[in-house]
C-alpha positions in Angstrom: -102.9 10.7 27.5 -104.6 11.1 30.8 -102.9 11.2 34.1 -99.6 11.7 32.7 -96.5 13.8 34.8 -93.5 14.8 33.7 -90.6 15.5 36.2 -90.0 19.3 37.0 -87.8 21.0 34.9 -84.4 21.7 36.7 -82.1 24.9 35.6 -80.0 24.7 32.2 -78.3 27.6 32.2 -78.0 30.0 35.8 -77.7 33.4 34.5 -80.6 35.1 35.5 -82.7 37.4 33.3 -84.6 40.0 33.8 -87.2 39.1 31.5 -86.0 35.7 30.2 -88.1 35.3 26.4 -87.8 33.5 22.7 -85.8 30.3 23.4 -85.1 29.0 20.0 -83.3 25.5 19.4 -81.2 26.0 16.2 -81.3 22.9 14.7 -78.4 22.5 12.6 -76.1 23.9 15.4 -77.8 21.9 17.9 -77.7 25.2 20.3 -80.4 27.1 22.3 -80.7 30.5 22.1 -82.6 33.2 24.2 -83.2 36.4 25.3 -83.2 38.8 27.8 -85.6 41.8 26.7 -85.4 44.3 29.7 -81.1 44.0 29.6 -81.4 44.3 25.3 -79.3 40.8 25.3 -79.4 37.6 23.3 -77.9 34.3 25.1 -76.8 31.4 24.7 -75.0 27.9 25.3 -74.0 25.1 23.8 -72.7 22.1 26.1 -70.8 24.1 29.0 -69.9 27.1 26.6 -72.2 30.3 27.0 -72.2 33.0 24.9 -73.8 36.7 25.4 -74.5 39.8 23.0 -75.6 43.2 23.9 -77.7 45.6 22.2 -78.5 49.2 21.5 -82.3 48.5 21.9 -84.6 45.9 23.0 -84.8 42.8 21.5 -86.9 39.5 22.1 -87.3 36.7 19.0 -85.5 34.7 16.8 -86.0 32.3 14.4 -83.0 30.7 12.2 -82.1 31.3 8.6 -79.4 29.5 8.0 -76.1 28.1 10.1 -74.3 31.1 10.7 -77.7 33.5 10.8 -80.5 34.4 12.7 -83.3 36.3 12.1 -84.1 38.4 14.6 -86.7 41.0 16.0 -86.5 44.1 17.6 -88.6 47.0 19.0 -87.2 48.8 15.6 -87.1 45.8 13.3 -86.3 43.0 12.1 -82.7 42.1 11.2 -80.5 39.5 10.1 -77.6 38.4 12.7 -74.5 36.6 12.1 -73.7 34.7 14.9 -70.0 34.6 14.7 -69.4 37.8 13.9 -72.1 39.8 15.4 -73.0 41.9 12.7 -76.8 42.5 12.2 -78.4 43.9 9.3 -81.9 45.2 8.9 -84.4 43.5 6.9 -87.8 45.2 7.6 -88.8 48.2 10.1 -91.3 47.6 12.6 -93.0 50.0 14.2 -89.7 51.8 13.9 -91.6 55.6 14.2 -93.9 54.7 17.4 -91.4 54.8 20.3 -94.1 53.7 22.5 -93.8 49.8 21.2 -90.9 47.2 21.4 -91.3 43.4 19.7 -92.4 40.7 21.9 -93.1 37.0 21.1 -92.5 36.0 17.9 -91.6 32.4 16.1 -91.3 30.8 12.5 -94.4 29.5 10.5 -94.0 25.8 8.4 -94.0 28.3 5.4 -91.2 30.0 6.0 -92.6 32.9 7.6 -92.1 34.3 10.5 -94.5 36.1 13.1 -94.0 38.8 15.4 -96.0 40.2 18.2 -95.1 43.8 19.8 -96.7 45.5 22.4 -95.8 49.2 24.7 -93.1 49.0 26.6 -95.2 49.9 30.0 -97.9 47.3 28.1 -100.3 50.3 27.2 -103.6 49.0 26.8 -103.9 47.9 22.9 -101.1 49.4 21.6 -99.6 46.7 20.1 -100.1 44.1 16.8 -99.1 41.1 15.3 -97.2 41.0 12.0 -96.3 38.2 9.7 -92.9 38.8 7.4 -93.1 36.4 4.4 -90.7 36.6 1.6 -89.9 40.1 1.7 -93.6 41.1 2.7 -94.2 42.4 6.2 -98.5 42.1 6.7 -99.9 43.8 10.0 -102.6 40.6 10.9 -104.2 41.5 14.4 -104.4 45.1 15.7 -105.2 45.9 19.8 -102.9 44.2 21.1 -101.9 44.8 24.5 -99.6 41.9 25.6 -98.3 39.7 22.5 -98.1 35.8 23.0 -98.8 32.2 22.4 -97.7 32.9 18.9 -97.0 28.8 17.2 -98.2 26.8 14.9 -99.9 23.3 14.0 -97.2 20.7 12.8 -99.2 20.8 9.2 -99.2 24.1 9.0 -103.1 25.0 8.7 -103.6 26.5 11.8 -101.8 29.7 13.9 -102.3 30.2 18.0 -101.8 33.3 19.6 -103.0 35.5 22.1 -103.0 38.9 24.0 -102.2 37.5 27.7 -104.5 40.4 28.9 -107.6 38.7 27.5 -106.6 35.0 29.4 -107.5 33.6 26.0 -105.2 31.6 23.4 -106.9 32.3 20.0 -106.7 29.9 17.1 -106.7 31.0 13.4 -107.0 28.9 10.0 -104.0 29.6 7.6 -103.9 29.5 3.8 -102.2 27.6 1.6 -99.5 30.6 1.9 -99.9 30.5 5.6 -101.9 33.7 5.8 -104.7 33.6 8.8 -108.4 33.5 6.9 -111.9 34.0 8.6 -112.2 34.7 12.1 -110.3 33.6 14.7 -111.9 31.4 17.3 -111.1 30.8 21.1 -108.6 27.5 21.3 -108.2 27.9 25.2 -110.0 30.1 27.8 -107.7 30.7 31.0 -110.4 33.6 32.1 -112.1 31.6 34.5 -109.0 30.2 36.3 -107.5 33.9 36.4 -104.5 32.5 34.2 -102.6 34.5 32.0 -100.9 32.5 29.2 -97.8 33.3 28.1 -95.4 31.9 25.4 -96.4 28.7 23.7 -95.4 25.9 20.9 -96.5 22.7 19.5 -95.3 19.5 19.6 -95.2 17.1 17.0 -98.4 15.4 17.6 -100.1 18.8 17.8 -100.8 19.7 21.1 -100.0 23.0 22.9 -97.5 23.5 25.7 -98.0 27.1 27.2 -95.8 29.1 29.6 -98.5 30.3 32.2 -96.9 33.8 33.5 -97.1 33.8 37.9 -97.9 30.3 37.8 -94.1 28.3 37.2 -95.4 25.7 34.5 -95.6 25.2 31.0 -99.4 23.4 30.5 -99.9 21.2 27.5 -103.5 21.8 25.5 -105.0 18.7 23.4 -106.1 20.3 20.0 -109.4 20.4 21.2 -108.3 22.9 23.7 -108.8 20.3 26.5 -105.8 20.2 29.4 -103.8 17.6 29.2 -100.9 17.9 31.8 -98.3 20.9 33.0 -94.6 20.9 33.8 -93.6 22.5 37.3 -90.5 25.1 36.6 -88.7 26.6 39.4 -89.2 30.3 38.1 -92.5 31.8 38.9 -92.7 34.3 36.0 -92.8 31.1 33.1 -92.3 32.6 30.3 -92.0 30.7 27.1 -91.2 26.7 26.1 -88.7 25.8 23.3 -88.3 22.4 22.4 -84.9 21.1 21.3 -82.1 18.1 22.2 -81.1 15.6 19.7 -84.4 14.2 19.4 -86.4 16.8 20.4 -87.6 15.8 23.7 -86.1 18.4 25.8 -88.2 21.7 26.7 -86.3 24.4 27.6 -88.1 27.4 29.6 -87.0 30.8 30.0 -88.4 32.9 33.2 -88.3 36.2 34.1 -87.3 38.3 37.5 -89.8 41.2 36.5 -92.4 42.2 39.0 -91.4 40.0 41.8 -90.1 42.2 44.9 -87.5 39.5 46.2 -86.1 37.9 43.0 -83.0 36.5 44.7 -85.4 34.1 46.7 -86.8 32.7 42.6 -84.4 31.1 40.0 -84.9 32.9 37.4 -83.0 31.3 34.6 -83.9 29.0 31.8 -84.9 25.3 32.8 -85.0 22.4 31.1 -87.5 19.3 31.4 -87.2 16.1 29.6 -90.3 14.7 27.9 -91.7 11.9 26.3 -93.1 13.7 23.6 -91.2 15.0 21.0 -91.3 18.3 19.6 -90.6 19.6 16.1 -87.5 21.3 14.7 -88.2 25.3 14.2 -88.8 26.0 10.5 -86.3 28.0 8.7 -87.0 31.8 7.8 -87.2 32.6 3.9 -86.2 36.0 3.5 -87.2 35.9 -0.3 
């Protein structure tokens, strides 16, 4: 797989975020959907059509249930959503008492489950955690968490990734046969060296690991041994998390994000799109019980 390039991802969908996160391809509707954390707003489009919804709070990661409903996190909880009529219903607090914390990257397990990452809103230094909600059950699995991220899984379900961006390391963990992490966790990718701070990530479906690298404008694809393979240029600086979706599966789509750049009119920060020739894997559907 050496000396591979892919073309740079050009720009889906022009609306600009603020903080552009949790692209998720919904299968069965064949749409992408995203979010905007800082403007508490979930997008998306279909073909030319875009749609918007606005929220009392933030919010920042989806996975799907069903064809009509997401499942959706917030800094208060997690909820069901109905996408044609909007209503949202709430499944499961988190961290609904500390108003320090909001959710952050999150995605569905091959089990069912679904994992969610939150962190402080001004990303005080550990303040944040990683949860799993299974079937009804919501588990704290990794405490001190300062920046939540990287959060996807192998194809066969037997491993997690994830990481605190702070640390410039992407952690792997061993799962279960219920998909719960066991033993310790071990380092999958060490950015510390290069000064690179990971940020979103997901698997393809031959294993390896394309991250959204946060100042750096690419999504880098990881062997399973860790090794780099390649990276995608994107147009936004602020790379912030990959999706893969498209009738086959060989489209990423990459959200970016305006925050902390002091001229963001001179950076297209919108969600790209870059067409691969690997495919990806459709998202796993959420069990709720």
């Amino acid at each position: 797989m050496a000396n591979r390039s892919i073309p740079p991802a050009t720009i889906y969908d022009p609306r600009p975020c603020f903080l552009g996160e949790g692209p998720l391809w919904h299968p069965e509707r064949q749409q992408l959907f995203w979010f905007d954390i800082v403007e508490h707003k979930l997008l998306s489009r279909v073909g030319d059509e875009t749609f918007e919804w606005a929220f009392d709070e933030y919010v920042s990661a989806a996975g799907w249930i069903d064809y009509d409903r997401l499942f959706m996190a917030s800094e208060t909880g997690l909820w069901t959503f109905n996408i044609n009529s909007g209503q949202r219903d709430l499944v499961a607090s988190l961290e609904a008492d500390n108003p320090i914390t909001r959710s952050n990257d999150g995605r569905a397990d091959p089990l069912g489950g679904f994992w969610i990452g939150t962190m402080g809103k001004s990303a005080e230094l550990a303040a944040g955690a990683i949860y799993r909600f299974y079937k009804g059950e919501l588990r704290t699995l990794f405490t001190g968490i300062t920046i939540s991220n990287a959060i996807c899984f192998a194809p066969d379900g037997a491993a997690a990734y994830y990481c605190c961006t702070t640390t410039q390391k992407i952690m792997k963990t061993a799962l279960d046969s219920d998909g719960w992490p066991v033993g310790e966790p071990s380092i999958f990718v060490d950015l510390s060296a290069e000064g690179i701070n990971p940020d979103g990530a997901v698997t393809d479906s031959m294993g390896y690991l394309w991250n959204a690298q946060w100042g750096l404008g690419r999504v880098a694809r990881y062997r399973p041994d860790g090794t780099f393979d390649m990276a995608v240029s994107v147009g936004g600086i602020h790379s912030s998390c990959p999706a893969f979706g498209g009738a086959d599966f060989t489209e990423l789509f990459i959200t970016t994000a305006q925050e902390g750049i002091d001229t963001p009119d001179t950076c297209q920060v919108v969600v790209y799109c870059a067409k691969t020739d690997v495919a990806g894997q459709a998202e796993s559907r959420v069990l709720l019980d």
